[in-house]
C-alpha positions in Angstrom: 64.0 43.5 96.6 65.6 45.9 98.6 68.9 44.6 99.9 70.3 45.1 103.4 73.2 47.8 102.2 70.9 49.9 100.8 67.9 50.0 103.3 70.9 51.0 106.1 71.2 54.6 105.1 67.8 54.9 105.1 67.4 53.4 108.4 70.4 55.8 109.6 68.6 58.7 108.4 65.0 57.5 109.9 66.8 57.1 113.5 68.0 60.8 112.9 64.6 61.8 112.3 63.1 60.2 115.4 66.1 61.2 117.4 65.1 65.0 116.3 61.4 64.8 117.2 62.4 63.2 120.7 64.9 66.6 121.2 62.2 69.3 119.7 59.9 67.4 122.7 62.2 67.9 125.3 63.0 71.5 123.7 59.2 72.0 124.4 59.3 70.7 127.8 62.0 72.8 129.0 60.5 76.1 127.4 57.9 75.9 129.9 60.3 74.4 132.9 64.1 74.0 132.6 65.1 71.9 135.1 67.8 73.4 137.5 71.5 72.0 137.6 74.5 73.2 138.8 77.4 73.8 136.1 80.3 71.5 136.6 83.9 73.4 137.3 87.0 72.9 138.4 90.0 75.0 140.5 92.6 72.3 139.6 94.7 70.3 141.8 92.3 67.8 142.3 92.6 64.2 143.0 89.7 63.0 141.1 89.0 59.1 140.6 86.7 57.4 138.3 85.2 53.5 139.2 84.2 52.0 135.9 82.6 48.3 136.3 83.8 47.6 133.1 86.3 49.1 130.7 84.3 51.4 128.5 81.8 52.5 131.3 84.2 55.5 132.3 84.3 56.2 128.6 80.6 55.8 128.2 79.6 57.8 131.3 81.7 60.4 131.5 84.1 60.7 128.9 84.0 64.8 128.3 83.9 65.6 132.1 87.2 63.8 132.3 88.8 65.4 130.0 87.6 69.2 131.3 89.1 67.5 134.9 92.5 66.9 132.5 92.4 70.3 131.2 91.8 71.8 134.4 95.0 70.0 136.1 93.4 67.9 138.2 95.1 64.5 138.4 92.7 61.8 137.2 93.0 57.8 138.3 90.1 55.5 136.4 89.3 52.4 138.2 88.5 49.3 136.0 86.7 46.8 137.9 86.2 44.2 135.8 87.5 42.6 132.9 84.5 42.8 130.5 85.6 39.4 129.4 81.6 38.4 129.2 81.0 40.5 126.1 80.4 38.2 122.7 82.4 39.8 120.4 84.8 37.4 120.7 84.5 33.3 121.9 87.3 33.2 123.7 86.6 35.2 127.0 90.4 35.0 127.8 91.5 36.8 124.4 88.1 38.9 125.1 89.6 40.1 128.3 92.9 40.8 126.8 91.1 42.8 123.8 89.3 45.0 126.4 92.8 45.9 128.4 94.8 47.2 125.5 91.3 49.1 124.0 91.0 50.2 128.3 95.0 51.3 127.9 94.5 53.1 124.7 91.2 55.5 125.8 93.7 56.2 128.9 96.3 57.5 126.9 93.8 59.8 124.7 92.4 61.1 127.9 95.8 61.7 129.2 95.1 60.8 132.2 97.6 60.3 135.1 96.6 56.9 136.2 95.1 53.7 134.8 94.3 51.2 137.6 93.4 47.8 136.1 91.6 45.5 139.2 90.0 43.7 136.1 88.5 40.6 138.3 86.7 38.0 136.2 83.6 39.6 134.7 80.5 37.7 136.4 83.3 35.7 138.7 84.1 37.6 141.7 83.7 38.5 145.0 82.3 41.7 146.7 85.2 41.3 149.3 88.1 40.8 146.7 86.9 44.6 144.7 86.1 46.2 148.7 89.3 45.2 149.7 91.0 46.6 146.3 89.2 49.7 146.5 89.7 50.3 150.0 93.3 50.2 149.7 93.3 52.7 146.0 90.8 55.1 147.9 93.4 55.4 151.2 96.2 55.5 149.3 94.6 58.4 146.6 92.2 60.6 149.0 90.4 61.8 146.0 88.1 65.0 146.6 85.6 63.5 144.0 84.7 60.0 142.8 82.7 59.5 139.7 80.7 56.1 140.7 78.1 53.8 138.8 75.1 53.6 141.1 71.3 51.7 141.5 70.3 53.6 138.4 71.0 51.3 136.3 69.5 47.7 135.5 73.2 45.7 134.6 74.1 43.4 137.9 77.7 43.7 137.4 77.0 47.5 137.8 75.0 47.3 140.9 78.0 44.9 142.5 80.5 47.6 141.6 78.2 50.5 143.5 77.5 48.1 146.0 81.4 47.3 146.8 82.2 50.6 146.4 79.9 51.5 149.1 81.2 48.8 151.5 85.1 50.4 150.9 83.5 53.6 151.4 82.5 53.0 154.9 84.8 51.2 155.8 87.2 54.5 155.2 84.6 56.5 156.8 85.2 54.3 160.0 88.8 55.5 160.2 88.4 58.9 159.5 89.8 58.7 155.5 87.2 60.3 153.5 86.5 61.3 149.7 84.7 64.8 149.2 82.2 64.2 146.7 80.5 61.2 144.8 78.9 62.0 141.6 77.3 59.2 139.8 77.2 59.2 135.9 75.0 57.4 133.8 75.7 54.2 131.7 73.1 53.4 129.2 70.2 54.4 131.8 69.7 58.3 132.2 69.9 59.8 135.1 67.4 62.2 133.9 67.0 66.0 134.2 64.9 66.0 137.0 67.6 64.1 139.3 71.0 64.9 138.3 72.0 67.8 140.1 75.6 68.9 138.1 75.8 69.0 134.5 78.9 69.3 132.1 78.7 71.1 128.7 80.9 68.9 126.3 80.0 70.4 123.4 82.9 71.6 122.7 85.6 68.1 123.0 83.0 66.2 120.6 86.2 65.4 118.3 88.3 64.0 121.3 85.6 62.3 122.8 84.8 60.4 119.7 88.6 59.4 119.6 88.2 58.0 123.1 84.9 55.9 122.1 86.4 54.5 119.0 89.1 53.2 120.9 86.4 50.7 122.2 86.3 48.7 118.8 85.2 45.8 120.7 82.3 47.9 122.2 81.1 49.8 119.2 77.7 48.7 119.0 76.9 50.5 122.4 78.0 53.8 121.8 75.8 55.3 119.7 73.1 55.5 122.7 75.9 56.9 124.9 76.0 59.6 122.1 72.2 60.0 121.4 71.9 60.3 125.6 74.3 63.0 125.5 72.6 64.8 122.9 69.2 64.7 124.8 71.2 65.7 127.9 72.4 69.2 125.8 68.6 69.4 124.8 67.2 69.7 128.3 69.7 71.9 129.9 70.0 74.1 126.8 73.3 73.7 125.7 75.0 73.5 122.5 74.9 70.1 121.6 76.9 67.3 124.4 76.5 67.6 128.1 77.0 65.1 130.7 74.8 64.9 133.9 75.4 63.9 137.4 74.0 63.4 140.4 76.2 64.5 143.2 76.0 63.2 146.7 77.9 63.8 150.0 80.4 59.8 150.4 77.5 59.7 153.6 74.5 59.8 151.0 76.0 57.4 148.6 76.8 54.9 151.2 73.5 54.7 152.2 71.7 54.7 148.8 74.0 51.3 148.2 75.2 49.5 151.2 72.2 47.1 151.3 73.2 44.4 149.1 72.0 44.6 145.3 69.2 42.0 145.5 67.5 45.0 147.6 67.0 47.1 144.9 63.8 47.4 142.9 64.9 46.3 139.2 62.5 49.0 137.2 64.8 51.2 135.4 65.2 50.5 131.1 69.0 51.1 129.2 68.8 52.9 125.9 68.4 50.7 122.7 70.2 50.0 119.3 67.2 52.5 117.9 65.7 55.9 119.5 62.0 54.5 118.8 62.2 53.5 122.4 64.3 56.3 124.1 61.6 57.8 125.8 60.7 54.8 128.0 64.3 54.7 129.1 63.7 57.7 130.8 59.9 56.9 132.4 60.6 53.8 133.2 61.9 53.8 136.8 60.2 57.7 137.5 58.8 56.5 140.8 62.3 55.3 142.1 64.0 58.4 140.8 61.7 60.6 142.6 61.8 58.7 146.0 65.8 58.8 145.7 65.7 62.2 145.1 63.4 62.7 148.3 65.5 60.6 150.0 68.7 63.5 149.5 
């Protein structure tokens, strides 16, 4: 009888075989109609900040892009929302919550970034006016020319609160006159797909430092390899080397209004990536219709 530690390689090396034939069909797609992006860049100088509903989502979504911001000298400020203190890796949600702040500190100090801001309310005990309030005040008192945002995209609830609050803050600032530039919203676990994001980042080339950021997530392990598979089919359709994130950027107008209606108003049809690729392609059908009416919406 086969035991488990020797069927795991060969479980490895059959996920790297379906994760190929999934990129050779996107290759094949694209050959006929590469979708059309806008490459990401930076002039430096930039107040950038990053909104993360829980710590490893900033990691998870957009870990390369902020360190190109780094590199460019822009001055990055990643906003955890939450405390993450939900997750089962540990009993206690207490020590789980403490676990996820040092592993939240340590990814900061690998991105080198200029500023960690920990809200960290109670994961699945908060309210929408406590994290509009605190965002309010860290958006006023930053201006930032471009926040990275989770969005509707998505199917985690604690995700769509975060987009929605964020949306609240946002026009409440737009009220007063203090406004962000851009919003560009990254994926977590749930691609945007080619055929919406409108800005793509080639990471191929920080693979080493981004995997240093990711392991500093022990707690959260078990979830990055899709973050790593999505950024590999990312690279596939936009024909780059081998990481790219994507984005869909919107004008801080555009993003309000695709989130200010409260959560329960949004159709629940989009699918996260799995343990396995066997099902990676229906993470990026399911949902289609929704994608394409946002996008018409734009």
């Amino acid at each position: 009888m086969w035991s488990r530690s020797r069927l795991r390689p060969l479980k490895r090396a059959g996920a790297r075989t379906l994760e190929c034939c999934w990129r050779l069909a996107i290759r094949a797609i694209t050959a006929v109609a590469r979708p059309s992006a806008d490459r990401w860049s930076s002039h430096g100088g930039q107040s950038v900040l990053i909104v993360a509903p829980h710590p490893d989502d900033e990691a998870i979504g957009c870990v390369g892009t902020t360190l190109l911001h780094v590199d460019s000298g822009d001055r990055v400020c990643v906003a955890i929302a939450t405390d993450g203190r939900r997750s089962k890796v540990i009993d206690d949600p207490e020590a789980m919550s403490q676990q996820r702040r040092r592993e939240a500190g340590d990814a900061a100090q690998l991105m080198q970034i200029e500023r960690l801001e920990w809200i960290g309310l109670a994961e699945g005990n908060w309210s929408m006016s406590a994290l509009t309030h605190r965002l309010i005040h860290l958006i006023d008192e930053l201006l930032p020319a471009i926040i990275y945002a989770p969005s509707r995209i998505d199917f985690h609830p604690e995700h769509f609160k975060v987009a929605h609050a964020l949306a609240l803050a946002l026009a409440d600032l737009e009220q007063r006159g203090r406004r962000a530039s851009r919003v560009r919203i990254y994926p977590v676990q749930v691609p945007l797909t080619a055929f919406i994001s409108n800005l793509v980042a080639d990471v191929s080339a920080l693979t080493s430092r981004c995997e240093a950021i990711l392991r500093a997530y022990v707690s959260q392990s078990g979830s990055m390899e899709r973050a790593w598979r999505l950024r590999r089919y990312s690279a596939s359709w936009h024909g780059m080397a081998s990481q790219a994130e994507e984005f869909l950027e919107l004008s801080v107008p555009q993003y309000i209004a695709l989130h200010r209606a409260p959560p329960a108003a949004w159709p629940a049809v989009f699918r996260g990536m799995r343990n396995s690729p066997m099902s990676d392609p229906l993470a990026y059908l399911a949902g289609t219709h929704e994608r394409r009416r946002i996008s018409a919406t734009l």
